[in-house]
N, C-alpha and C positions, 0 to 999 in steps of 0.2 A: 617536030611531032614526037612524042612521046609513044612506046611500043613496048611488049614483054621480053625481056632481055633475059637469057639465063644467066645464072648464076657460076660465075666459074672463077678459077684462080685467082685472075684480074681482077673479080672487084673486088673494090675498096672495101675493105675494111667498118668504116662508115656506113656504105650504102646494107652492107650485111645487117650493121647491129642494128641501123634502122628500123629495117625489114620484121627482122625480130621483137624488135620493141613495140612496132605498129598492129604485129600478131600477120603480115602478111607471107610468112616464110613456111613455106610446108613440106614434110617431108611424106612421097608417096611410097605404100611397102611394094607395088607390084607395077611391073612395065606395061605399054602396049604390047598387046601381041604375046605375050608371057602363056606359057601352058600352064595352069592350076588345078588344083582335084580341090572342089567344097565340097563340103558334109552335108548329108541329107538325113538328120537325124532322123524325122518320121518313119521312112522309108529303108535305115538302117543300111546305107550306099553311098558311095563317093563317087562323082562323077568330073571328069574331065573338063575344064570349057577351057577359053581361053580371054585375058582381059582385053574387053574392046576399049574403055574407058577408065579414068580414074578419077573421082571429084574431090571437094572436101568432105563432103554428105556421103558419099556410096561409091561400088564400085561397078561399072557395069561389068558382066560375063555372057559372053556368046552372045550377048546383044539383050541381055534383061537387067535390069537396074534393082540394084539392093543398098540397101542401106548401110551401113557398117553394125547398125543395133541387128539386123535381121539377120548379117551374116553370122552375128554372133553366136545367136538363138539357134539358129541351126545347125552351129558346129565349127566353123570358124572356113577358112581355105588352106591350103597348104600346098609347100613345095611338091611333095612325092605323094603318092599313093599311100605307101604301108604308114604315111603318118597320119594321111587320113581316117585310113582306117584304126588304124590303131587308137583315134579320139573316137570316137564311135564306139569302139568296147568300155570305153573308159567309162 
């Protein structure tokens, strides 16, 4: 039976560039569980959530599903606070 295996030191070589070559190797920017601050450009606020998910399509936060186009539109997420806010002056 075949299963999702991570990726780690051990594998091959081969099985990596495979991976790659087939377009199935992804890299995600943010953990489960991770504390993030997104932008709320409308609203002119940065609000706290945290990542419950992460897809190829979106990421979910505090339990609402965005898109990566959407998160864009509204200002992006970020590590810290003052860097959210500081896109938001921007």
């Amino acid at each position: 039976m075949e299963r999702t295996e991570k990726i780690t030191r051990g594998t091959p070589k081969e099985v990596l560039d495979s991976s790659i070559a087939m377009g199935k190797a992804y890299m995600f920017p943010y953990y489960i569980n991770e504390s993030v601050w997104i932008c709320m450009h409308d609203s002119k606020r940065a609000v706290n959530v945290f990542v419950t998910d992460v897809s190829v399509h979106g990421v979910q936060l505090s339990g609402a599903w965005y898109t990566w186009d959407e998160i864009k539109k509204n200002g992006g997420i970020y590590q810290s606070e003052f860097d959210a806010l500081r896109s938001i002056t921007m």
